[in-house]
N, C-alpha and C positions, 0 to 999 in steps of 0.2 A: 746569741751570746749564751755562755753557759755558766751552771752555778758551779762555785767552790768548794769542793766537799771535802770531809776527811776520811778517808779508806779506808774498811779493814775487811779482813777475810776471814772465815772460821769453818769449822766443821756445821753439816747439817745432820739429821738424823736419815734423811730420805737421800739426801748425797752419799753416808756412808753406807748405807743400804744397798746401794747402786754402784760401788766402786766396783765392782767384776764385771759389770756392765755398762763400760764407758762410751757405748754404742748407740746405748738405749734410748725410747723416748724417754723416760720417765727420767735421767738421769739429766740429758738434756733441758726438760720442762725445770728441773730442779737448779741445776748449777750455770744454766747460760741465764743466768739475772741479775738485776741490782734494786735491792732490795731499798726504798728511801722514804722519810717520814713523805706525809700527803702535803704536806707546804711545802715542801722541797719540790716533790713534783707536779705541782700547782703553779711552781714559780718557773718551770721548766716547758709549762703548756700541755701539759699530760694528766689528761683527766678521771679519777678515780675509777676504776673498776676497767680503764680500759686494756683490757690485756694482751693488743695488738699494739701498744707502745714499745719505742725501740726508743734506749738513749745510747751515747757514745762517751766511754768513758777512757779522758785520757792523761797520764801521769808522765811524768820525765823518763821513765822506761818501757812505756807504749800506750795504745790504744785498742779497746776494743769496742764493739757492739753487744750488747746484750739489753735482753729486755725489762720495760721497768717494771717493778713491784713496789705498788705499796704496802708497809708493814709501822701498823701504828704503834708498836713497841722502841719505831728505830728513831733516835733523835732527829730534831734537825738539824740540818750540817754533817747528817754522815749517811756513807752509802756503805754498803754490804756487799759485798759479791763472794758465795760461796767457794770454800778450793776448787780448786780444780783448772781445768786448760783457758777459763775465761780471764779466773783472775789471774793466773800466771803470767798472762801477755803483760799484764801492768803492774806488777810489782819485779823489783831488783832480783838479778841471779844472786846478788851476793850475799851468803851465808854469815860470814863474819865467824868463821872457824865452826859453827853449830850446827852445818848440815841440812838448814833450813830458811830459808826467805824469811825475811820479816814482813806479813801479811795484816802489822797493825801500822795506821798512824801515818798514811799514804798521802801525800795532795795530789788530789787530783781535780780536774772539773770535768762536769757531765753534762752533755746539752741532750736535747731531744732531734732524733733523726730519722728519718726514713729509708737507711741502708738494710740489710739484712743481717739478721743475726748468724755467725756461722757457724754451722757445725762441728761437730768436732775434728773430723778428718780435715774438713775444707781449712779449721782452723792450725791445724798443726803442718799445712801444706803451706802456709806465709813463712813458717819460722827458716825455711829450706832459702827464701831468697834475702 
């Protein structure tokens, strides 16, 4: 069973750093996460520091994998997942005339899994079927 979070997405500094290199590790290590207070992922069975956790997160406009991160700035009850191709699988195409997804204010829930996280190609090869 997984917990109920509130989604949002934002810029990072090491994410924009990295947009001409959506290839990269570093960009990967960066934007394939979700970022969640340590009681959230406490209550999800994902134990501090361990950085070979994978949860699944999944909204009324999809699902993805990405790995967990703890970040004690981030409240509980909300998950993080930087722009980019991860978050994009789970938030709405629709712009609402502004030319941009609404990447705050998302329900979603997260459980802990042991799928793999996918890469970016591997990721944008689902959107095809």
């Amino acid at each position: 069973m997984g917990t109920k979070v509130n989604l949002i997405s934002g810029r990072t500094i090491v994410q924009g750093q990295n947009l001409d290199n959506k290839l990269s590790e570093k960009y990967f290590d960066e934007v394939a996460t979700c970022e969640m207070s340590k009681e959230d992922l406490e209550r999800l069975g994902v134990a501090a520091g361990d950085s070979a956790a994978r949860v699944k997160v999944r909204t009324s406009f999809g699902e993805v994998v990405v790995k967990a991160k703890e970040n004690a700035g981030t409240p509980a009850g909300i998950a993080f997942i930087p722009m980019g191709p991860w978050a994009n699988a789970v938030v709405s195409g629709e712009t609402h005339g502004a030319g941009m997804p609404s990447y705050k204010g998302i329900d979603a829930e997260v459980e802990k899994t042991e799928e793999e996280v996918l890469r970016v190609k591997e990721l944008m090869q689902t959107y095809k079927e």
